[in-house]
N, C-alpha and C positions, 0 to 999 in steps of 0.2 A: 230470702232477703226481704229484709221489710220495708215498706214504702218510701220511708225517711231515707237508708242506704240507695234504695233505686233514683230517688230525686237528690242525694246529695253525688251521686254519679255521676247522673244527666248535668248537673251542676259544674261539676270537676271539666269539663268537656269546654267550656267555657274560658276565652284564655285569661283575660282579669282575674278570675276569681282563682284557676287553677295556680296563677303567677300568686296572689297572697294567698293562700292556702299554704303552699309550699315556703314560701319564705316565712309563714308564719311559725311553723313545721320547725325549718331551720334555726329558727330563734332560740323556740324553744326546747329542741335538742342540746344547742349549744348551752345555756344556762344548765339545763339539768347536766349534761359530761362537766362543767365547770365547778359545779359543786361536788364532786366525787375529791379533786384533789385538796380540797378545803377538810374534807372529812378525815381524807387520810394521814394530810400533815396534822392534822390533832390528834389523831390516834396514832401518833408518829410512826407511818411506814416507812419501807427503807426508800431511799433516793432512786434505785433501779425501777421499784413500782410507782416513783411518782415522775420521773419522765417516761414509762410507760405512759400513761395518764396522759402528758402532755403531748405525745407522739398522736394518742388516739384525735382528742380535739383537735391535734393540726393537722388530721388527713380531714376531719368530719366539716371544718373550716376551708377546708381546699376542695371539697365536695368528693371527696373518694370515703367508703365509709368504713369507719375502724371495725 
């Protein structure tokens, strides 16, 4: 483990930083599963895969993870 990961550890332990760390996390998790159903409606997948899609984002929005 290199120094950077040991001090961004020591860091994480911290509860401010751990709290935006993680919501930052969550942002941008969400934007990137948000863009997947954007890809597939233009590459016109069928309706099944794209509430798939939308199933995943709304456990990963309700903090349970697809």
């Amino acid at each position: 483990m290199s120094i950077a990961e040991k001090y961004f550890k020591k860091q994480l332990k911290s509860g401010e930083l751990r709290r935006s760390y993680l919501e930052e996390k969550t942002r941008l998790d969400i934007e990137y599963h948000l863009e997947e159903p954007k890809k597939d409606i233009r590459t016109r997948k069928s309706p099944d895969e794209l509430i798939e899609k939308a199933e995943d984002i709304k456990k990963l929005v309700m903090g349970v993870q697809p």
